[in-house]
N, CA, C and O of each residue as an XYZ file, in Angstrom:
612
protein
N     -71.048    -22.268     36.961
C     -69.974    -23.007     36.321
C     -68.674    -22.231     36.464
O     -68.511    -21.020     36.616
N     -67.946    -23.041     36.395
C     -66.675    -22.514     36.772
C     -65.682    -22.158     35.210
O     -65.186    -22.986     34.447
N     -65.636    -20.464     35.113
C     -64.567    -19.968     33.834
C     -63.287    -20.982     33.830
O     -62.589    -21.236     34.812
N     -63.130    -21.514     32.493
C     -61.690    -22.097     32.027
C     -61.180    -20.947     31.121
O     -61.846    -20.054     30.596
N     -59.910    -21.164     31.061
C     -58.861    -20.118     30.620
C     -58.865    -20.615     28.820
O     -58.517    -21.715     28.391
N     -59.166    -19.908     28.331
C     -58.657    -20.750     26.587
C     -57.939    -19.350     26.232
O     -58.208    -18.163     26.415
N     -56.717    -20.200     25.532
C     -55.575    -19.373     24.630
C     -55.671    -19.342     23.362
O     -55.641    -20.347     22.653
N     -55.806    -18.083     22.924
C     -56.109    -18.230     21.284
C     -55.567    -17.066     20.478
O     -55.898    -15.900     20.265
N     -54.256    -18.172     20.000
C     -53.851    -17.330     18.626
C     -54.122    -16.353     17.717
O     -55.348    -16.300     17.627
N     -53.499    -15.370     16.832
C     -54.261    -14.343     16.771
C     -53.046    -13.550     15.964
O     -52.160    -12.888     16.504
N     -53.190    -13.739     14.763
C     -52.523    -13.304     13.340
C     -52.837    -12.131     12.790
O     -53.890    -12.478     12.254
N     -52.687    -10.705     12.446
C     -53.115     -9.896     12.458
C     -52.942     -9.957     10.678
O     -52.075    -10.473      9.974
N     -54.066     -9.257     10.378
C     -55.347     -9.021     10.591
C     -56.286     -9.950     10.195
O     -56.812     -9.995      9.083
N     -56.552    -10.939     11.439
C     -57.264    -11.783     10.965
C     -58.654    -12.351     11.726
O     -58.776    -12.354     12.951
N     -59.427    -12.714     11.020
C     -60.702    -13.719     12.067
C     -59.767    -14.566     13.214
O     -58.600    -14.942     13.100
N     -60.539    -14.701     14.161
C     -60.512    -15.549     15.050
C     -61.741    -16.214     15.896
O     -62.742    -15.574     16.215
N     -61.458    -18.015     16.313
C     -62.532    -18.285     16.633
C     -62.777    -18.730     18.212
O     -62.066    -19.639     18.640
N     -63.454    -18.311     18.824
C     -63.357    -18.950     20.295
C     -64.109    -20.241     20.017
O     -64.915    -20.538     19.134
N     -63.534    -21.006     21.173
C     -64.399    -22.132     21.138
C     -65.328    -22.711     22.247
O     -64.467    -23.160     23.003
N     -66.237    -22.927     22.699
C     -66.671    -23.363     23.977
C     -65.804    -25.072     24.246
O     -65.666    -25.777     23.246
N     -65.488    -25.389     25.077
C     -64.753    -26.526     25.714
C     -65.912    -27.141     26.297
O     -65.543    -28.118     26.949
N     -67.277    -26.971     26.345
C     -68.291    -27.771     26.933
C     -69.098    -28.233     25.891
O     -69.295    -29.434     25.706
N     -69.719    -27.084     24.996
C     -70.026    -27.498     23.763
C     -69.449    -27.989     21.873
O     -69.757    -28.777     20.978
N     -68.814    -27.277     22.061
C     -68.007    -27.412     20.811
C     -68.466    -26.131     20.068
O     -67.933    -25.868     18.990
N     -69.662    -25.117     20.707
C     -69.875    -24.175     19.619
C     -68.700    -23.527     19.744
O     -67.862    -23.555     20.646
N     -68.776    -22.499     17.961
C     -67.645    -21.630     18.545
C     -68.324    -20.008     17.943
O     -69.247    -19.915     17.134
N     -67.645    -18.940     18.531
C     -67.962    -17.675     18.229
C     -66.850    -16.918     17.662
O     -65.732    -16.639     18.096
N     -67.611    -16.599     16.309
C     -66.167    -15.799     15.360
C     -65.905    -14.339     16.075
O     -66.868    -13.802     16.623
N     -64.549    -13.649     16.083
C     -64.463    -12.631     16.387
C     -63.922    -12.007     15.284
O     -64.050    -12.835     14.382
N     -63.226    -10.715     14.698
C     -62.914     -9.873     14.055
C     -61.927     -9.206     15.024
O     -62.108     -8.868     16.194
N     -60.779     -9.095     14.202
C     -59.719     -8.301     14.894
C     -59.908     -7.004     14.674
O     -59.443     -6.249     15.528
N     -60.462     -6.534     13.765
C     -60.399     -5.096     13.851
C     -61.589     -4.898     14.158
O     -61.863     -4.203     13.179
N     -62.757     -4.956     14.864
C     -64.003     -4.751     15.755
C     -63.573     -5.034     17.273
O     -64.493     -5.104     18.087
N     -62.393     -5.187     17.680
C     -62.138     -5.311     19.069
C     -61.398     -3.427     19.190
O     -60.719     -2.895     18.311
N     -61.848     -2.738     20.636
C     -61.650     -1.722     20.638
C     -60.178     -2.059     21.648
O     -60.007     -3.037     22.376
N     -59.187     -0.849     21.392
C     -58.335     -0.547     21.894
C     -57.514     -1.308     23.063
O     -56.468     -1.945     23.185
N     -59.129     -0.651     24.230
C     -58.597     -0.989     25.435
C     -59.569     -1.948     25.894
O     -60.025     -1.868     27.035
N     -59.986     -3.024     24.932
C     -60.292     -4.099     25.112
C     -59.874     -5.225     26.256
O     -58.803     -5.807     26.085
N     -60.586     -5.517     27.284
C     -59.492     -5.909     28.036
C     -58.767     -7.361     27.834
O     -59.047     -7.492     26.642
N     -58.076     -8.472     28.138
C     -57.021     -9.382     27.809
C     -56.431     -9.893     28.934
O     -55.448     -9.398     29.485
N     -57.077    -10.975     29.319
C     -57.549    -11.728     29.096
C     -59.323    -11.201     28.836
O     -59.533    -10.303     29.651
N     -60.439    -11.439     28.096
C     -61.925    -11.085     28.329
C     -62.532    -12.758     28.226
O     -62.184    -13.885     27.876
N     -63.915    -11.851     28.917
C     -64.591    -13.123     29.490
C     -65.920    -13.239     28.427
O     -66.754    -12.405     28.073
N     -65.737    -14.506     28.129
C     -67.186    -15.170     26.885
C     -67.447    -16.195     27.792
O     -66.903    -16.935     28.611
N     -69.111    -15.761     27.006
C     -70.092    -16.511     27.596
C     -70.845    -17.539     26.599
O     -71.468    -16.817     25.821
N     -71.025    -18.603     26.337
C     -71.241    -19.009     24.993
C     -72.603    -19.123     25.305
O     -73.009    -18.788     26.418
N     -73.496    -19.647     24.271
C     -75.267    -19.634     24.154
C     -75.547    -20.707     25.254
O     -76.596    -20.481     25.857
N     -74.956    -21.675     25.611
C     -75.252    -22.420     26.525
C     -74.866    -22.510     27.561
O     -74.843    -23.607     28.120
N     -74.381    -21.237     28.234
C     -73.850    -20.581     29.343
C     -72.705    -20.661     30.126
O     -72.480    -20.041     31.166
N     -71.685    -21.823     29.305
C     -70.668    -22.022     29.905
C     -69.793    -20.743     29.613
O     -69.587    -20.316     28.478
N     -69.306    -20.185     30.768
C     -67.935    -19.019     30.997
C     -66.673    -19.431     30.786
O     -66.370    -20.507     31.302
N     -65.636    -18.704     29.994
C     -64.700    -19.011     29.927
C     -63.651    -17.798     29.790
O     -63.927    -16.959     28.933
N     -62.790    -17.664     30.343
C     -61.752    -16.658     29.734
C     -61.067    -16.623     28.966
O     -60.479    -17.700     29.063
N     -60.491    -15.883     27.837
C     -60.216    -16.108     26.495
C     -58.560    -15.236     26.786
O     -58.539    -14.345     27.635
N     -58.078    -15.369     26.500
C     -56.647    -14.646     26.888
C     -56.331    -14.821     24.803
O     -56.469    -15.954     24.342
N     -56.089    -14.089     24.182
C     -55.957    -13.367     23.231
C     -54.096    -13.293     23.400
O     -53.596    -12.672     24.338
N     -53.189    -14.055     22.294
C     -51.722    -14.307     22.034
C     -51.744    -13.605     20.720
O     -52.261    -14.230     19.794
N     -51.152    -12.107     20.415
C     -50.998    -11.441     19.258
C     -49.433    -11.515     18.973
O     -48.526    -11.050     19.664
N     -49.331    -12.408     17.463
C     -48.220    -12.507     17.020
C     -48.030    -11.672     16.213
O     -48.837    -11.260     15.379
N     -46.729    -11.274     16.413
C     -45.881     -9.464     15.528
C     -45.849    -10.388     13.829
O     -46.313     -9.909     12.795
N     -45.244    -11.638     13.935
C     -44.380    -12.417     12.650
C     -45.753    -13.714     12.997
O     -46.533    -14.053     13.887
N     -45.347    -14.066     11.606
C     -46.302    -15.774     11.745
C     -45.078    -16.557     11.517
O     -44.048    -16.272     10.907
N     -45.663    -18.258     12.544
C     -44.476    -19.013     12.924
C     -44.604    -19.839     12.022
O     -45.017    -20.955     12.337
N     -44.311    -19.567     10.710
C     -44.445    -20.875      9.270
C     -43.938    -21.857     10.356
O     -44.697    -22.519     11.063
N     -42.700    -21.889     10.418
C     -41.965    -23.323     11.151
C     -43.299    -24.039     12.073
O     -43.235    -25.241     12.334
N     -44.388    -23.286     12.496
C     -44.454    -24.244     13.853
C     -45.257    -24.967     12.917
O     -45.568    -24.396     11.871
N     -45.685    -26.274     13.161
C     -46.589    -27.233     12.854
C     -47.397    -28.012     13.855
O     -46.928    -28.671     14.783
N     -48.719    -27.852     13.544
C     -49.511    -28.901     14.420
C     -49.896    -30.045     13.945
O     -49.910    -30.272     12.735
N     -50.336    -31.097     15.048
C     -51.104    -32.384     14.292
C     -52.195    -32.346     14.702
O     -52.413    -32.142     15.897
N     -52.882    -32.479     14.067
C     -54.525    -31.980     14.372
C     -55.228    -33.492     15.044
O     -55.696    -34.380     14.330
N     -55.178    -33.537     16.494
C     -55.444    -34.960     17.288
C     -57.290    -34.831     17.277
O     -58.081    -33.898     17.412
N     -57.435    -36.609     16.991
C     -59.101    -36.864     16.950
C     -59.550    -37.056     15.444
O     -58.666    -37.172     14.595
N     -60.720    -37.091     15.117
C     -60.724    -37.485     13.567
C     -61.552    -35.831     12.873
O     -61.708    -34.717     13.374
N     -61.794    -36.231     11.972
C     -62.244    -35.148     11.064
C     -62.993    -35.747     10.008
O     -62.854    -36.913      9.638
N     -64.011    -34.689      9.403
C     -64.598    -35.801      8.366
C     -64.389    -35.013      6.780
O     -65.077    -34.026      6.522
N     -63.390    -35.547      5.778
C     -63.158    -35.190      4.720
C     -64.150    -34.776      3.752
O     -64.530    -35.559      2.882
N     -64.729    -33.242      3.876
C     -65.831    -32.424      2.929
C     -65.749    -32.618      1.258
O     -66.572    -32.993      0.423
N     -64.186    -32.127      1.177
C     -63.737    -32.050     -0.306
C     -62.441    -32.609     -0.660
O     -61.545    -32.770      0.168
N     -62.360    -32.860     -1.707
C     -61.008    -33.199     -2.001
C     -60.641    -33.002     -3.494
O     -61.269    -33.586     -4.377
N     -59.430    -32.018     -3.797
C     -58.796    -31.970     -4.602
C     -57.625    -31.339     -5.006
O     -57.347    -30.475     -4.174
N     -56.761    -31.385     -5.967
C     -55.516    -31.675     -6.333
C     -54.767    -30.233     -5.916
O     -53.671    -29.993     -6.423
N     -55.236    -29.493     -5.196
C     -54.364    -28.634     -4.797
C     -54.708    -28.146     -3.060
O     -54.122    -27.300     -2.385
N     -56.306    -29.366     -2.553
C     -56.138    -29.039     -1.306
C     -57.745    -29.861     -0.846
O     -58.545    -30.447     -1.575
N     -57.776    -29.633      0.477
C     -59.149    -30.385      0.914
C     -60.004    -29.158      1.813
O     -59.671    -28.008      2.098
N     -61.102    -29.854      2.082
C     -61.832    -29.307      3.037
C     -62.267    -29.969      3.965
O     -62.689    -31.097      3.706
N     -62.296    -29.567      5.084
C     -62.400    -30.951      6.558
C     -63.173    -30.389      7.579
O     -63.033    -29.188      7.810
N     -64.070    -31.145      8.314
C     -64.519    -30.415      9.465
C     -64.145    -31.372     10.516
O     -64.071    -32.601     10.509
N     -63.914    -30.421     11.487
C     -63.298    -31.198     12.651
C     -63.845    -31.491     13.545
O     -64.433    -30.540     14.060
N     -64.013    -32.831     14.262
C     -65.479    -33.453     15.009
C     -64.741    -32.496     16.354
O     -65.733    -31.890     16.759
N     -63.663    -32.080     17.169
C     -63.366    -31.884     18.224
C     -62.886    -30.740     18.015
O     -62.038    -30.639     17.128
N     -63.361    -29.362     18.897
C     -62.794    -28.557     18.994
C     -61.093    -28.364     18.996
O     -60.356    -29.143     19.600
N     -60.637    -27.280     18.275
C     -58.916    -27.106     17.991
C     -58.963    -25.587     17.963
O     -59.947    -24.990     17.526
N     -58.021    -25.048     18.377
C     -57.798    -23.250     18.465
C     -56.599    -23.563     17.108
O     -55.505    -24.069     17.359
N     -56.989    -23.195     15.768
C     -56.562    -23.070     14.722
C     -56.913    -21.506     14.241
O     -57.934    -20.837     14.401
N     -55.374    -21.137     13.447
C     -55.777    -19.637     13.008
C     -55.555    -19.904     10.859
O     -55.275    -20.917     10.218
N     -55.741    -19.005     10.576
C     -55.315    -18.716      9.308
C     -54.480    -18.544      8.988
O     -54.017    -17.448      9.303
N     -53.376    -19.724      7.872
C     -51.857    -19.735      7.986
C     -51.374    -20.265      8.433
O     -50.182    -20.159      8.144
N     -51.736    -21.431      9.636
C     -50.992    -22.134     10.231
C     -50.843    -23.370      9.225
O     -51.518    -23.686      8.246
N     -49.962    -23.830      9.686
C     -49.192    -25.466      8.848
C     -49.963    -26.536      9.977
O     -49.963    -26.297     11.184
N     -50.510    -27.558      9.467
C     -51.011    -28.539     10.126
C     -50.591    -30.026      9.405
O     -50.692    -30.176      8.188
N     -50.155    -30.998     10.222
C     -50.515    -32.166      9.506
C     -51.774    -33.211      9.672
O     -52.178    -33.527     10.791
N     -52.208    -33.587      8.775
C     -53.313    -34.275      8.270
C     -53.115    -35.579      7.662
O     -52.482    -35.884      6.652
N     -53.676    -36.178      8.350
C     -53.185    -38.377      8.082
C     -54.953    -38.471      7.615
O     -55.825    -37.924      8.291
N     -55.229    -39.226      6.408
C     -56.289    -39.698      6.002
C     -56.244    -40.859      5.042
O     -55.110    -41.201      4.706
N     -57.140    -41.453      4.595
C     -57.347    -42.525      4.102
C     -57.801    -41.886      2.547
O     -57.916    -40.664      2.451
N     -57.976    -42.496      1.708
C     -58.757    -42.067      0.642
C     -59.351    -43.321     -0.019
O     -58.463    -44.133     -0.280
N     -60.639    -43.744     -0.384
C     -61.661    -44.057     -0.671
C     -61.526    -44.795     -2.405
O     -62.299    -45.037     -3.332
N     -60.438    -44.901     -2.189
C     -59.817    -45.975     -3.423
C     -60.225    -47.477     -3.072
O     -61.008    -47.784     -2.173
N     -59.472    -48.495     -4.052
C     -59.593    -49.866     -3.585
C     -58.744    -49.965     -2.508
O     -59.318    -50.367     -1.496
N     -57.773    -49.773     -2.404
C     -56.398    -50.233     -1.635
C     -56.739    -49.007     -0.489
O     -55.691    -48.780      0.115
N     -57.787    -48.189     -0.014
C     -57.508    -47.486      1.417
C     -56.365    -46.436      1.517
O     -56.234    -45.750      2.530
N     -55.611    -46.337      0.531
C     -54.316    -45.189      0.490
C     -54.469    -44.443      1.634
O     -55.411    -43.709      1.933
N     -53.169    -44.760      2.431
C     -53.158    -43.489      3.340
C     -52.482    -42.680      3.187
O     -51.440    -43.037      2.639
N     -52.579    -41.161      3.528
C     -51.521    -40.302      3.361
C     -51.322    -39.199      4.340
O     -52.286    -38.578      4.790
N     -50.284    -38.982      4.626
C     -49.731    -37.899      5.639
C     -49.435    -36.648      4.772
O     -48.584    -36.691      3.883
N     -49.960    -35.836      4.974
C     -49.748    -34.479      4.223
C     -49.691    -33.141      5.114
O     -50.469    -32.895      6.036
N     -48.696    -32.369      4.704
C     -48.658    -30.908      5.390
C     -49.528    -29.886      4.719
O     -49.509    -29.822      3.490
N     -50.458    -28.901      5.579
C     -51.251    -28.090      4.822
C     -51.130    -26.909      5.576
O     -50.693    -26.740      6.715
N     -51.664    -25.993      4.623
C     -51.887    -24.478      4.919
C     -52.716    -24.412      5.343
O     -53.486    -25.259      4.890
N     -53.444    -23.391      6.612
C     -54.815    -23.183      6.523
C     -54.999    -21.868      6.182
O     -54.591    -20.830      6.704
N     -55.961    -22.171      4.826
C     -56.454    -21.103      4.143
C     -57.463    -20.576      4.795
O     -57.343    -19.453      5.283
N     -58.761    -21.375      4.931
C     -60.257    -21.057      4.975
C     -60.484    -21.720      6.763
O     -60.095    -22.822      7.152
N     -61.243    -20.627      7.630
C     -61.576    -21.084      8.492
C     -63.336    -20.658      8.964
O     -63.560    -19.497      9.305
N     -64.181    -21.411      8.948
C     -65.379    -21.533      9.188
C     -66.141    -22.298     10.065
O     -65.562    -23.300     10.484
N     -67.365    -22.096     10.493
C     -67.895    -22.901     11.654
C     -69.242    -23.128     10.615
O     -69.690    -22.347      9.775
N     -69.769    -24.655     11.039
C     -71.057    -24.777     11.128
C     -71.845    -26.111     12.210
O     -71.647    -27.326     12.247
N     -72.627    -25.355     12.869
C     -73.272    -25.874     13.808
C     -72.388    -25.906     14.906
O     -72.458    -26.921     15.600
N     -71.364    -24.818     15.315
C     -70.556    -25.208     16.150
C     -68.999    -26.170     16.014
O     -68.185    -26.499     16.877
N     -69.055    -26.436     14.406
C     -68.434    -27.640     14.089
C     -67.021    -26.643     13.222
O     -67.347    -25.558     12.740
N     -65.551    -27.098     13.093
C     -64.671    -25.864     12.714
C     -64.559    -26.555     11.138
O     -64.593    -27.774     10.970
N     -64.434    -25.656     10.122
C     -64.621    -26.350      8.406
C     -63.495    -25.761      8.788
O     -63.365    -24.882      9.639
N     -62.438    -26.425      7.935
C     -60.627    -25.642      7.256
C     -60.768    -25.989      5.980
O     -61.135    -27.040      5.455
N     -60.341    -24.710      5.449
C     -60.123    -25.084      3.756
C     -58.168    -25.362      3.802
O     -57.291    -24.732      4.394
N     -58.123    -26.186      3.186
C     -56.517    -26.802      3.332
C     -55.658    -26.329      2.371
O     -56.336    -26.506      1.359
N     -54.648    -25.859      2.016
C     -53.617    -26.534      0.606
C     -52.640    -27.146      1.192
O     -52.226    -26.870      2.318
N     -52.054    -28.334      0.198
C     -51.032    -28.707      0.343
C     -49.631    -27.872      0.693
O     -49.288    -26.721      0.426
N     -48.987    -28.936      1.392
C     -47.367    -28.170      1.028
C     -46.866    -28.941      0.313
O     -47.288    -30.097      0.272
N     -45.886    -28.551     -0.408
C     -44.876    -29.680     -1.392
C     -45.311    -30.907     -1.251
O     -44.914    -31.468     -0.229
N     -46.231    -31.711     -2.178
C     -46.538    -32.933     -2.134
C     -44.910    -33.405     -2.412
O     -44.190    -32.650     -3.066
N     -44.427    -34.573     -1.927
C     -43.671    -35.486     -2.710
C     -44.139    -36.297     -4.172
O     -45.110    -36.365     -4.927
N     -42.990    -36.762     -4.047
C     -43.457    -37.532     -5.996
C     -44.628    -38.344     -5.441
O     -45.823    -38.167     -5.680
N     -43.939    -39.478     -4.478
C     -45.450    -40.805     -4.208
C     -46.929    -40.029     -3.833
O     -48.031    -40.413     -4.224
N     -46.652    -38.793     -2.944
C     -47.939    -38.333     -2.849
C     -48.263    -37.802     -4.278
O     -49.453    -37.688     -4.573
N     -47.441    -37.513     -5.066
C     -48.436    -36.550     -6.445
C     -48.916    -37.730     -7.314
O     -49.652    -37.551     -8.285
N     -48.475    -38.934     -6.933
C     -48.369    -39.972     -7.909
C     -49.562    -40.369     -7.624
O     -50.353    -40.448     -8.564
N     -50.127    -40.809     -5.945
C     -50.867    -41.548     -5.527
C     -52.715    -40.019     -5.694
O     -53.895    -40.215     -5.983
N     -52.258    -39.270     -5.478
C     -53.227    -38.023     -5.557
C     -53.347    -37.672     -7.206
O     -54.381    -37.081     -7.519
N     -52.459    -37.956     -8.216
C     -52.675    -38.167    -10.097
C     -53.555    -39.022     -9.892
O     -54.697    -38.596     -9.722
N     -53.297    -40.619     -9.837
C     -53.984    -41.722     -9.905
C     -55.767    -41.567     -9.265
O     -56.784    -42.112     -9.695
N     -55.660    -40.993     -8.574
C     -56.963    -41.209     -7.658
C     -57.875    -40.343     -8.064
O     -59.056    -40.483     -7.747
N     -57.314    -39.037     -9.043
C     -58.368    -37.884     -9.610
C     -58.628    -38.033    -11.035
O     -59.221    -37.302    -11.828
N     -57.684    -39.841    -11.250
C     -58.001    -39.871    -13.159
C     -59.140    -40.757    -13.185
O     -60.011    -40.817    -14.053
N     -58.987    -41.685    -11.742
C     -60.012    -42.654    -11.702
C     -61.284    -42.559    -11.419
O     -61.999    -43.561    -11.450
């Protein structure tokens, strides 16, 4: 099989996760268990043998400003008034700290949708699959209004 190149962010001092692009597993790394002269780009091999090269982007500052939209669906774990938990059906190179936006429905009568900016706090894998623990950013009034209503009911 032929190595693909994956770029992955890398916040010091923090976890990071590779991802396989064939399978969806992914393999946690540790920034401070990588030695020195580690080399950069390095080559992973995931359990189901696809090769890939991992090229490793170490940021000095974190880019609050940048924001992603997290494309494909996700399936909503948890939910509550200061944040969610989501696992994401499609692999994403997400770090800890990044700002993401998140469009979902909520499970009311009326389907409420809402667009919300989040932190990523919590980053975890299971079965290959990426969990984010979320918080909000500054809800607006209609979002605190529509997120009151939905946690009295």
């Amino acid at each position: 099989m032929k190595e693909q190149l994956l770029e992955v962010n890398v916040s010091t001092p923090e976890i990071f996760l590779v991802l396989c692009p064939h399978c969806n597993r992914s393999r946690e790394f540790n920034q401070h268990e990588l030695q020195p002269d580690w080399p950069n780009p390095f080559t992973f091999e995931c359990s189901c043998g696809t090769p890939s090269r991992v090229l490793l982007n170490f940021r000095k500052f974190t880019l609050s400003s940048r924001t992603r939209k997290i494309e494909g669906n996700c399936l909503v774990l948890d939910l509550s008034r200061t944040g969610m938990r989501i696992r994401l059906v499609s692999s994403q190179n997400i770090v800890k700290g990044q700002s993401i936006d998140v469009r979902f429905s909520l499970d009311d009568h009326a389907r409420t949708e809402l667009d919300l900016r989040c932190t990523v706090c919590r980053i975890a894998s299971d079965q290959g699959r990426l969990i984010l623990g979320l918080e909000w950013v500054l809800l607006n009034p209609f979002q605190q209004e529509v997120l009151g209503f939905y946690f009295m009911g």
